[in-house]
N, C-alpha and C positions, 0 to 999 in steps of 0.2 A: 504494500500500500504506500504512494507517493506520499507527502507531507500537505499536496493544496487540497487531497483527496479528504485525510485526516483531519484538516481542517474544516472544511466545509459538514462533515458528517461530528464533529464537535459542535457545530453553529447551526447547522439546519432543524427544523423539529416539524415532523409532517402534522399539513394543515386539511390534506383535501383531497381525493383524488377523483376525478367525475369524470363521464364519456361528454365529449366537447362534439362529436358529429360520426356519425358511421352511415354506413350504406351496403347492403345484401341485395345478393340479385340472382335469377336461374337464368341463364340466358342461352344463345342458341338452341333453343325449341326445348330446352330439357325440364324433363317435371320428373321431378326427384321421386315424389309416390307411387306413380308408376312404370318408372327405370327400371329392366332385368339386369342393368349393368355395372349397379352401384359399387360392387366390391371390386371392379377393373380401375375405377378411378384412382387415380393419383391426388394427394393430398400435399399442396404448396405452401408454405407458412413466410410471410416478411415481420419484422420486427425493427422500429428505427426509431430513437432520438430526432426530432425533426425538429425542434428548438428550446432554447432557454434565456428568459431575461427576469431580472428584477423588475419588480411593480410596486411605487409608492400605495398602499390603500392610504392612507390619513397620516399627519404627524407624526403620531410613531408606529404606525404598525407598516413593514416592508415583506413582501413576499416574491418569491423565486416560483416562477410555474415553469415546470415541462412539461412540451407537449412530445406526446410519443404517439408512433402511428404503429400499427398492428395489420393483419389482415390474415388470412388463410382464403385457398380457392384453390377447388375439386379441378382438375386437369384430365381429360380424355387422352392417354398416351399414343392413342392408335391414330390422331391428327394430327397431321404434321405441321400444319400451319398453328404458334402459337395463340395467334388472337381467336382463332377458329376453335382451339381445343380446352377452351376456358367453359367450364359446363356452369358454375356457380361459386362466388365471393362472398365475403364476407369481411369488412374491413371498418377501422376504429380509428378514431384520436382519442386519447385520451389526454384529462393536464393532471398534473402530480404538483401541489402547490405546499412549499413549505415557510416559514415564517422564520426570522434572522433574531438573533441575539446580540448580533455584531454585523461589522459590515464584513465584506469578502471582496476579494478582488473575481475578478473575470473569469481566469483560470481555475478559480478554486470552483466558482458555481458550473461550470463546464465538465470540467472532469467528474462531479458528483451527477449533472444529471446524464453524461454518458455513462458510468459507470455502476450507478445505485440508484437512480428514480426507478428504473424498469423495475425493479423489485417490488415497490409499491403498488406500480401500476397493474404485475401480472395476474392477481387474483383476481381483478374486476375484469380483466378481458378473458381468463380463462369460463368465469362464470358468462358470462356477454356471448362468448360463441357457443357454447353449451346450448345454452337457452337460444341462440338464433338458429343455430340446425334445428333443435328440436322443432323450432315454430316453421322452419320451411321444410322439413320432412327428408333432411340432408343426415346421411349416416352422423353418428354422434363424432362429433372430432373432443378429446380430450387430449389438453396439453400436460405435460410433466409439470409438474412444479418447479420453481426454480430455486436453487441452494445456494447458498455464500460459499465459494470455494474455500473458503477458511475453515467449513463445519463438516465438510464434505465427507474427508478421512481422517476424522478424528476418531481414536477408539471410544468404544461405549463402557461406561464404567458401570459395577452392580453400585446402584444406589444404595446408600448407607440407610440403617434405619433408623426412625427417629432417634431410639435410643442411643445410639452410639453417633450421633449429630450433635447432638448435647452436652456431650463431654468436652 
């Protein structure tokens, strides 16, 4: 971990996370409920930081919003033209807005929202596509969760029991 990274994740304290605009759609002629071919489709996933800036609200309250863009869309492997083999999307902004205790330079709010707003943001977009296949009748797409490479491969220790916590 960099030191503007440390910084910024010292000074940031999440304020918000909301979907800012999304858009789903079946398109060339496909209707997912009565598709024989849904298990052929290919599943594309995008993920992106698309910006960050500070925002005075009032005298003293400052906030930092990222916007992150998301998306997943079913691909028909057997067309060879890209745009042609797009059967259905599914795609999100979301902003991740946290509040400052101090100020930060440029770099430090930069490196934090490329590196650790997604973390915020990916439970409400996991939930978000979940719930948007189900309402257009799109196989369930279910993302992984995502982990702090830090937590990753850490051994599991037997938890102590109270008793011997206390001592």
């Amino acid at each position: 971990m960099n030191a503007n990274l440390q910084k910024a994740i010292d000074v940031f304290r999440i304020h918000d996370v909301y979907l800012h605009n999304s858009q789903s759609q079946c398109i060339n002629g496909f209707d997912p409920k009565y598709d024989q071919n849904l298990d052929k489709l290919i599943t594309q996933t995008k993920h992106g930081v698309k910006q960050s800036h500070l925002a005075q609200v009032d005298d003293s309250q400052r906030l930092v919003r990222v916007f992150i863009e998301v998306g997943a869309r079913l691909i028909d492997p057997s067309v060879e033209q890209e745009k042609d083999s797009v059967r259905a999307f599914i795609e999100a902004e979301f902003i991740a807005e946290y509040t400052l205790d101090q100020d930060l330079n440029q770099a430090c709010i930069d490196e934090y929202a490329l590196k650790n707003a997604s973390y915020h943001v990916w439970p409400y977009w996991r939930e978000f596509l979940m719930s948007q296949c189900t309402r257009m009748y799109l196989p369930r797409l279910v993302l992984p969760t995502i982990q702090l490479a830090h937590n990753r491969h850490q051994n599991c220790k037997e938890p102590e029991s109270i008793e011997n916590s206390s001592n």
